[in-house]
C-alpha positions as CSV (number, residue, x, y, z in Angstrom):
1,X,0.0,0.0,0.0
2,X,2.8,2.3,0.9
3,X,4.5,1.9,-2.5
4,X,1.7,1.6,-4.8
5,X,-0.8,4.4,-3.3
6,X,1.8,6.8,-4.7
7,X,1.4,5.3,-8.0
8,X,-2.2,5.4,-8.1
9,X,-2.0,9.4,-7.5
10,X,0.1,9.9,-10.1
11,X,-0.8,7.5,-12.9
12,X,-4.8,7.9,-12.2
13,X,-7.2,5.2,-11.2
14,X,-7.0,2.7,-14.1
15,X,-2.9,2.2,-14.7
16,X,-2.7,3.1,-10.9
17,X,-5.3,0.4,-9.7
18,X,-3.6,-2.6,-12.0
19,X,0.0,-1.3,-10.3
20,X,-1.4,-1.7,-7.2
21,X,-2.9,-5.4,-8.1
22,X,0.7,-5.8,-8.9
23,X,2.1,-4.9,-5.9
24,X,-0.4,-7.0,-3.7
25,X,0.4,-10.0,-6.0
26,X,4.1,-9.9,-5.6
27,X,3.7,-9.4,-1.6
28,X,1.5,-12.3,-1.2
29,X,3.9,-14.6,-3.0
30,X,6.7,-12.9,-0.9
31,X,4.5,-13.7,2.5
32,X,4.0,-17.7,0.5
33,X,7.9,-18.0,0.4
34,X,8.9,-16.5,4.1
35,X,6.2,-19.0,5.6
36,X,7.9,-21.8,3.3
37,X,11.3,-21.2,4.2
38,X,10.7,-20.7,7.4
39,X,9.3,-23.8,7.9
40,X,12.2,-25.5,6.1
41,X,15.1,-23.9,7.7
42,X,13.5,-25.6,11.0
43,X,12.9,-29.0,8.9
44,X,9.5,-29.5,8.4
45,X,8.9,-29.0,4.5
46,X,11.1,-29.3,1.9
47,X,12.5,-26.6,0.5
48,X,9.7,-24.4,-1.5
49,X,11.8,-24.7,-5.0
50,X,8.6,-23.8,-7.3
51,X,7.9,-21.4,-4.8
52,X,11.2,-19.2,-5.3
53,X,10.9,-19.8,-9.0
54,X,7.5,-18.2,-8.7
55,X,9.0,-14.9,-6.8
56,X,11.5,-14.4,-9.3
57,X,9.2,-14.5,-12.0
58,X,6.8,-12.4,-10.1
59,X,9.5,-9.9,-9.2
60,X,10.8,-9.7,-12.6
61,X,7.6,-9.0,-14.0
62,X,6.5,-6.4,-12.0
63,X,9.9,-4.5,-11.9
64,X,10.0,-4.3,-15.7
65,X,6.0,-3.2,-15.8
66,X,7.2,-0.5,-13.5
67,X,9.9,0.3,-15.7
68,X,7.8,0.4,-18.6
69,X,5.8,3.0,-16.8
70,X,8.8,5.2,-16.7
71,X,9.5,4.9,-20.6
72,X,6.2,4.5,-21.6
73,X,3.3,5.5,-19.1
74,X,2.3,9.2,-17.9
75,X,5.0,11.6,-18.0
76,X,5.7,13.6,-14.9
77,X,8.5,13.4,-12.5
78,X,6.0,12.2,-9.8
79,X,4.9,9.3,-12.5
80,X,9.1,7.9,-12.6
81,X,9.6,8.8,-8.8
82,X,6.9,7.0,-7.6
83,X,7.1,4.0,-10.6
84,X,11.3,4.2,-9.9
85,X,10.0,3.3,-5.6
86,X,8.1,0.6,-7.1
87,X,10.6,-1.0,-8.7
88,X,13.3,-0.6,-6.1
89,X,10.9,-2.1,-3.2
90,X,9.6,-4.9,-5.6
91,X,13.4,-5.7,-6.7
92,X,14.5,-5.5,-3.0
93,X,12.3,-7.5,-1.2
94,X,12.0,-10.1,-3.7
95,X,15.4,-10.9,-3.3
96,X,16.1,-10.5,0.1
97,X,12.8,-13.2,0.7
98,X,14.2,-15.4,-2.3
99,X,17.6,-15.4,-0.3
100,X,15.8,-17.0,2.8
101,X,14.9,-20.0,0.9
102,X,18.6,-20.9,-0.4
103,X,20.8,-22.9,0.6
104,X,24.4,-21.2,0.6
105,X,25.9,-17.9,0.5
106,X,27.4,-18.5,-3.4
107,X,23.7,-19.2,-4.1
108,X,23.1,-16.1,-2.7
109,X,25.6,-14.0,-4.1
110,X,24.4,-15.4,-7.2
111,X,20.7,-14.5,-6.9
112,X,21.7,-10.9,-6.3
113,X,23.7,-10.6,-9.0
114,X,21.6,-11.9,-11.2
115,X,19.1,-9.8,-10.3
116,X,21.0,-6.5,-10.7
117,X,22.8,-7.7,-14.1
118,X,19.0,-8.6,-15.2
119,X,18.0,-5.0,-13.9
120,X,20.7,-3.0,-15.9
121,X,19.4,-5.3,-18.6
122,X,16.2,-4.6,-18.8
123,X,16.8,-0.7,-18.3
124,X,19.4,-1.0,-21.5
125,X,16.9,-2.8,-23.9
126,X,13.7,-0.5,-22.7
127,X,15.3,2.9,-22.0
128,X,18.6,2.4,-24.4
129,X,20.5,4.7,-22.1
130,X,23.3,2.8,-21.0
131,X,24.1,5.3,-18.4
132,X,21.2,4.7,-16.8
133,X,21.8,1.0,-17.1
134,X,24.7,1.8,-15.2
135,X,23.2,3.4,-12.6
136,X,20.3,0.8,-11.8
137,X,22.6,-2.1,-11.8
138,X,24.8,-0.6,-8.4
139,X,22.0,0.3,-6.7
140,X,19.6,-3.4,-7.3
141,X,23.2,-4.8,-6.2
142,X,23.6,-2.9,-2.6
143,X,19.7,-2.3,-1.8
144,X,19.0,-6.2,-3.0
145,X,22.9,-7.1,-0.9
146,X,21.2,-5.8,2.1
147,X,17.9,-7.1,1.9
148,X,19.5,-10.8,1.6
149,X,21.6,-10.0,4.7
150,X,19.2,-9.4,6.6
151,X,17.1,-12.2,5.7
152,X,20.2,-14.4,6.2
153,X,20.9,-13.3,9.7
154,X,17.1,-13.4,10.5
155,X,17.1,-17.0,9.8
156,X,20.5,-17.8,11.8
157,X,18.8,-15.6,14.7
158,X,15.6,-17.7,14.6
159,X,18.0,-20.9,14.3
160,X,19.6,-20.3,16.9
161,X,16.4,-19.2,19.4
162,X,15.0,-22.5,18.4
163,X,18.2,-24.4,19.8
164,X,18.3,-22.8,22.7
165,X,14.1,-23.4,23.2
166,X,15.1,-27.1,22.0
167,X,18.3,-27.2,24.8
168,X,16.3,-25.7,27.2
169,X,13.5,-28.7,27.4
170,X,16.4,-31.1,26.8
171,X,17.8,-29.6,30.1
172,X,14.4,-29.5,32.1
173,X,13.7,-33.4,31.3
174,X,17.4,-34.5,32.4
175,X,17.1,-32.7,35.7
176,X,13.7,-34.9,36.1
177,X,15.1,-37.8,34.6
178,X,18.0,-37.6,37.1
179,X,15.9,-37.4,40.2
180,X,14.2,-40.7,39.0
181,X,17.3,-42.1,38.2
182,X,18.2,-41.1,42.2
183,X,15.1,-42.8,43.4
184,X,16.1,-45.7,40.9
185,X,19.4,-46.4,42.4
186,X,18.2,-45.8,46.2
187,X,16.0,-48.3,45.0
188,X,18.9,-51.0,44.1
189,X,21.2,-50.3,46.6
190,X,18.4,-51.4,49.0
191,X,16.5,-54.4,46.7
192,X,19.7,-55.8,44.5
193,X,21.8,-57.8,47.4
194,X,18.7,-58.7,49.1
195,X,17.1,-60.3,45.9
196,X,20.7,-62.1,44.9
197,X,20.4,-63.7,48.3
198,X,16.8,-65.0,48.0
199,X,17.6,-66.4,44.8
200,X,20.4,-68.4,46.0
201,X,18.6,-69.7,48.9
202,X,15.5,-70.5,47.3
203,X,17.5,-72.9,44.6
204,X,19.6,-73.9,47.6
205,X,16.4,-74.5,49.5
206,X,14.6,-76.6,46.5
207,X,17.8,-78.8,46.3
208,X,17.4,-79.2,49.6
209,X,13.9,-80.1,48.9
210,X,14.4,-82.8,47.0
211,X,16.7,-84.2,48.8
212,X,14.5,-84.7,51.3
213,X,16.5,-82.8,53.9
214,X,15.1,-80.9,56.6
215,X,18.0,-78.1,56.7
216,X,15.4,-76.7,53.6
217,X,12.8,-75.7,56.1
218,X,15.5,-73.7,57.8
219,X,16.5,-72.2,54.1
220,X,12.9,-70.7,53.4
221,X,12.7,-69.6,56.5
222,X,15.6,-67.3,56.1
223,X,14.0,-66.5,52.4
224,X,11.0,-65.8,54.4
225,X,13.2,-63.4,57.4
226,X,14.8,-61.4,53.8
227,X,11.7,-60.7,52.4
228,X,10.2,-59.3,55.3
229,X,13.3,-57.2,55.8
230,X,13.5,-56.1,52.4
231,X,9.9,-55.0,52.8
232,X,10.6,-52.8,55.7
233,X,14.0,-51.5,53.7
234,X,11.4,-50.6,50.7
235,X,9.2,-48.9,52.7
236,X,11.8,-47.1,54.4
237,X,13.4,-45.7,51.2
238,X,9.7,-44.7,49.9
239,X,9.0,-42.9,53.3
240,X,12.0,-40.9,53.3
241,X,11.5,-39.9,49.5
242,X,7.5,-39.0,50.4
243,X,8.5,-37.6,53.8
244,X,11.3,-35.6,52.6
245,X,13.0,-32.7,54.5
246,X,11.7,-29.2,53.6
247,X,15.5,-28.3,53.8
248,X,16.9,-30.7,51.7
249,X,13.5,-30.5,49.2
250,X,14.5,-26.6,49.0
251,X,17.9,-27.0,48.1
252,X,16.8,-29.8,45.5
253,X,14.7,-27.4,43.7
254,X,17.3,-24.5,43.9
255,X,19.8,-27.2,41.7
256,X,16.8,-28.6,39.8
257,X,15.7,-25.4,38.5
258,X,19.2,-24.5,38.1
259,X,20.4,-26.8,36.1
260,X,17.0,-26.5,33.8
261,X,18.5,-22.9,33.0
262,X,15.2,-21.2,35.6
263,X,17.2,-18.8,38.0
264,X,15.5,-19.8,41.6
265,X,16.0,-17.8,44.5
266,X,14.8,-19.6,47.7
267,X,13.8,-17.4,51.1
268,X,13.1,-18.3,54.5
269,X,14.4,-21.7,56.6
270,X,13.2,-24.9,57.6
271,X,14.5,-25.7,60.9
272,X,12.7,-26.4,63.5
273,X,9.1,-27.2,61.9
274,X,7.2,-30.7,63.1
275,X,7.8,-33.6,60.6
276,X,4.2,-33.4,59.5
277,X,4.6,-30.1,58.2
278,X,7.8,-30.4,56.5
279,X,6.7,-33.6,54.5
280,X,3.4,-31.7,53.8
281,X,5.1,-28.7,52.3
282,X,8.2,-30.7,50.9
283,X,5.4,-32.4,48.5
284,X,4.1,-29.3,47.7
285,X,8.0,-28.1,47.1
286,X,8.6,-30.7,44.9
287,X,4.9,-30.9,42.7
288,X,5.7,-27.5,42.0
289,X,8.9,-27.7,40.5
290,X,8.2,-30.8,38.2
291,X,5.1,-28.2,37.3
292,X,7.8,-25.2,36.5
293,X,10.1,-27.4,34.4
294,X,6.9,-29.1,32.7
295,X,4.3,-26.4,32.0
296,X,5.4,-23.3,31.9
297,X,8.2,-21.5,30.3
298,X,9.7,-19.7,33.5
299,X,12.9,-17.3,33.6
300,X,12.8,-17.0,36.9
301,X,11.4,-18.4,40.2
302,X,10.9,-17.6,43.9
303,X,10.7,-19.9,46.3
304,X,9.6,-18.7,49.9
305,X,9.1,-19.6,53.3
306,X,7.8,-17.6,56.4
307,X,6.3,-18.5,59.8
308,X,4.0,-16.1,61.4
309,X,1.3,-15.7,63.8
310,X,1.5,-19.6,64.4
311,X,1.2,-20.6,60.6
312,X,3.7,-21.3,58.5
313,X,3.4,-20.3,54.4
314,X,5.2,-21.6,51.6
315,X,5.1,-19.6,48.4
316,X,6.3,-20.8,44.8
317,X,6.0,-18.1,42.3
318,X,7.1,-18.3,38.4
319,X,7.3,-15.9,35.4
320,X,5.5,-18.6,33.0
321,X,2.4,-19.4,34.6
322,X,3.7,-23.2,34.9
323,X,0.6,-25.4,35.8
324,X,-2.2,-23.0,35.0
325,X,-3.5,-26.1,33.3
326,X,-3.4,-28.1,36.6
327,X,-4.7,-25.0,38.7
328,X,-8.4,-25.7,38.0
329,X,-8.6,-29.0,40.1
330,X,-6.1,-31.4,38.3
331,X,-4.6,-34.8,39.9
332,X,-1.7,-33.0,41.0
333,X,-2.9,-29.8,42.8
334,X,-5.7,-32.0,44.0
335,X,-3.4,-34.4,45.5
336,X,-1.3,-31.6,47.4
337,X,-4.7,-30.5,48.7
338,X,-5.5,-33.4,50.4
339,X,-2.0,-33.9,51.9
340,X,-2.1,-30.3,53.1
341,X,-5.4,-31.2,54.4
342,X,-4.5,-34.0,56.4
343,X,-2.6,-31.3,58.4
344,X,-5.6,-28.4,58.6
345,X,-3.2,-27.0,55.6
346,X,-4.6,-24.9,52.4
347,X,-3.4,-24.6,48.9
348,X,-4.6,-21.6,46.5
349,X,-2.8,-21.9,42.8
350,X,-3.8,-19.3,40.4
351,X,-2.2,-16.2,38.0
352,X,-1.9,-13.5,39.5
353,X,-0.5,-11.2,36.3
354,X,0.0,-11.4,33.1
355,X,2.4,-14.7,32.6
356,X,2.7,-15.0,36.9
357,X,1.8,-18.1,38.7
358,X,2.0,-18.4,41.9
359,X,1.2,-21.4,44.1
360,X,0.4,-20.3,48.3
361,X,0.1,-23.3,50.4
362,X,-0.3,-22.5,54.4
363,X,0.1,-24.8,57.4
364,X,-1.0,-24.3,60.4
365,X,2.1,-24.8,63.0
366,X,1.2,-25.0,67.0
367,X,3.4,-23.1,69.4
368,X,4.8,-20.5,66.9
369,X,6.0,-17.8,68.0
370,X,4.8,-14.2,67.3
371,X,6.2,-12.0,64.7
372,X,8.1,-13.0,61.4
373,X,10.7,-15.1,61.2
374,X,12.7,-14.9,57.6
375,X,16.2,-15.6,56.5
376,X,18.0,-16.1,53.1
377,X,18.9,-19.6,52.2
């Protein structure tokens, strides 16, 4: 609109309206071949060949049309200044989009070339003025030289954001596939000797067996005495990783967070809080965090704990609205509920700005002292 409105002033209604037809042709074709190469440059189509063949043809066309209006159309220097815009913009643009759907920088050089050796052509054969052939063919060069650079470096800009996006989840599901590999290995430290041992006494016990010695009755026994200690083992490694320390569940999500690329900052201490409260709020701790590096696409998170006026409150608050989709009563805020509840706790999750979540769970703690008690971690 900006480069044919000028036209259509100057040439009148008829020439002017086709220009302008023109013009809106070649830009959807242009917007057709950014959408196209975009897409390919991040691999998901191939690469929009016939498309680029299309531009140039468009491009061509409607630069020499424009020229033509110079030599040929109304005269007027308004007429040439405003069909000598045309033609630069048209020139420009359709190479610098044309350049974001090749493949090298030769190819490149090439295109641009081409296009202002075809330029200073086309003036030559319609105009017959080499100087002016000259003069066209320097300026399609630098204005259609920048154009491609700055599509080039557009495209290694929006590579490059799209690695880091890519290395950023990659980061977030390590730091969760670690903790379960944690769990994993707590897991058989405590079941992997245990088992070995049943195994061999349980063939040594069915040798026994049939045998028909009684020292087998003695071997299952002992399978029998494992078992039942490797039970309480099991249960004692799931307790400790359900009943966690709030310390230690702080500091986990401080490196968690971390090491997903979120800078955490985590206020407030711990020490001293009953057991009950502690493994109610390190659940809430650690749902929270798998929430951050899941849902949301936080920078930043704040991670705070204060005791006053006999309750203590635990806030979680992120800059991507992590788990607004679990805010509304999903399994995970709903389970957190009723663990707080078991302890007269509450849980509100909820925005509260534009891209904020913040999670407030509070905990009622008996024999609290009065005023505020708050110290950086």
């Amino acid at each position: 609109m900006t480069v044919a409105l000028p036209v259509t002033g100057e040439m009148g209604a008829e020439l002017g309206g086709w220009m302008m037809l023109l013009v809106c042709a070649h830009a959807t074709v242009c917007a057709l071949v950014v959408s196209r190469a975009v897409d390919w440059v991040r691999g998901r189509r191939e690469q929009p060949v016939p498309l680029l063949w299309t531009l140039g043809a468009v491009t061509a066309a409607v630069a020499a049309t424009a020229l033509a209006v110079v030599e040929y159309g109304p005269k007027g220097d308004g007429v040439d200044s405003a069909a000598g815009s045309l033609f630069s913009v048209v020139v420009f643009f359709g190479v610098g989009n044309i350049a974001l759907g090749v493949h090298s920088r030769r190819r490149v050089y090439a295109v641009v070339a081409g296009f202002a050796a075809g330029s200073g052509l086309v003036v030559l054969l319609i105009s017959g003025s080499a100087f002016a052939a000259l003069v066209i063919t320097p300026i399609v060069l630098l204005g259609g030289g920048f154009l491609a650079f700055i599509a080039l470096f557009s495209v290694w800009l929006l590579k490059a954001v799209y690695e880091l996006d890519e290395a950023r989840e990659t980061r977030a599901r390590l730091a969760v596939a670690e903790e379960r590999l944690r769990f994993g290995r707590d897991l058989h430290d405590v079941m992997g000797r245990n088992l070995a041992v049943i195994a061999l006494k349980s063939e040594l016990a069915v040798q026994l067996a049939r045998r028909g010695r009684p020292e087998a009755v003695e071997q299952m026994i002992e399978v029998q005495r494992i078992a039942q200690e490797s039970q309480r083992e099991v249960r004692d490694v799931v307790r400790g990783y359900r009943e966690a320390d709030l310390g230690i569940e702080l500091t986990g999500a401080q490196g968690v967070l971390t090491a997903a690329g979120i800078e955490c900052e985590v206020t407030g201490e711990a020490a001293g809080l009953p057991v009950e409260v502690q493994s109610a709020l390190a659940w809430v701790v650690r749902e929270a965090t798998t929430n951050v590096l899941r849902h949301g696409d936080a920078e930043r998170c704040l991670v705070g704990v204060r005791v006053s006026e006999g309750r203590v409150m635990l806030t979680v608050e992120n800059d991507g609205a992590a788990g607004a989709s679990d805010g509304g009563g999903g399994s995970g805020l709903a389970g957190l509920r009723e663990r707080l509840a078991a302890v007269d706790g509450t849980l509100k999750a909820g925005r509260v700005g534009e891209g904020v979540f913040r999670l407030v769970a509070e905990v009622p703690l008996a024999g609290a002292g009065a005023g505020v008690r708050e110290v950086t971690v």
